[in-house]
matplotlib code that plots the C-alpha trace (Angstrom):
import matplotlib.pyplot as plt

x = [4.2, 4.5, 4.4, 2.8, 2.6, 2.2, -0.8, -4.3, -6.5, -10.7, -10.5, -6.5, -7.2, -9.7, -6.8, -4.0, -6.4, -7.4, -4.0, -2.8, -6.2, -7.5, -4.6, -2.0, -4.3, -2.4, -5.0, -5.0, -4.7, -4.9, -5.1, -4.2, -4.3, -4.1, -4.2, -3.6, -2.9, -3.8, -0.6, -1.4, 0.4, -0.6, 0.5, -0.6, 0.0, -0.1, -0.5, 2.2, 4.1, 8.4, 10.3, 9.5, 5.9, 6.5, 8.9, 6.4, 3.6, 6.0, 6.8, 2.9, 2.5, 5.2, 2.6, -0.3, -0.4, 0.6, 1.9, 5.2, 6.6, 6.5, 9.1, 8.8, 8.6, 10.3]
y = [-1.9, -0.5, 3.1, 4.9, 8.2, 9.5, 11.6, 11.4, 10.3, 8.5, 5.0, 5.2, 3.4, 1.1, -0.2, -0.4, -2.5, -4.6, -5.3, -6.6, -8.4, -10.0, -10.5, -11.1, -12.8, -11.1, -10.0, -6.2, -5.7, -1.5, 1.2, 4.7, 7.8, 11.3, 13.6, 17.4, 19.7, 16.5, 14.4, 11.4, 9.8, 6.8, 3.3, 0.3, -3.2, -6.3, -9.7, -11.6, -15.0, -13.5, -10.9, -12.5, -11.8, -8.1, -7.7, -9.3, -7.1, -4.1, -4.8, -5.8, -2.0, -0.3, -1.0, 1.2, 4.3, 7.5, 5.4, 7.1, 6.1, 2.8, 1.9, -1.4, 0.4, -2.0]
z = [8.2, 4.5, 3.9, 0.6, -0.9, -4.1, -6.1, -4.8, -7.1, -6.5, -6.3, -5.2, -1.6, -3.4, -5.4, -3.1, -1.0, -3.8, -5.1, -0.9, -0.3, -3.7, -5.9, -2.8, -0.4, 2.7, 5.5, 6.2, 10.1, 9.8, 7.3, 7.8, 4.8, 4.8, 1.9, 1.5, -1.8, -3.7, -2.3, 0.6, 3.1, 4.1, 6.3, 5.6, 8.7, 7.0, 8.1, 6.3, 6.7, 6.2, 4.3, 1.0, 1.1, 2.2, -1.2, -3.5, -1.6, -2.1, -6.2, -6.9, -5.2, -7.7, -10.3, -9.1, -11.2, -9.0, -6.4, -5.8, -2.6, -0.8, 2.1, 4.5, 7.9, 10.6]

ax = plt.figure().add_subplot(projection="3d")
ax.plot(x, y, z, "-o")
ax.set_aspect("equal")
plt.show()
């Protein structure tokens, strides 16, 4: 389970997605984002093979613009 928060923006779920499923090829199992005054909140459970895949997830994440917060959630 990986955690996310940062600035709201359109398209910002759209990318987060794309970045796990397309350029990681890890298999989303649930998806779950909240926003209000313009900040979200969101959790994101991943399908993934050991810890290695959640740290390459977890750095490919760090370069979404206004991505501000991302945690691994045991």
């Amino acid at each position: 389970l990986i955690r996310l928060g940062g600035i709201d923006r359109r398209g910002m779920v759209n990318e987060v997605t794309r970045v796990i499923s397309n350029q990681l090829s890890v298999d989303i199992r649930g998806l779950s984002f909240t926003t209000k005054d313009g900040i979200f909140d969101g959790t994101i459970k991943l399908r993934v093979h050991d810890r290695d895949d959640v740290k390459a997830i977890i750095d490919k994440l760090k370069e979404v613009d206004d991505l501000k917060e991302i945690s691994q959630i045991m």
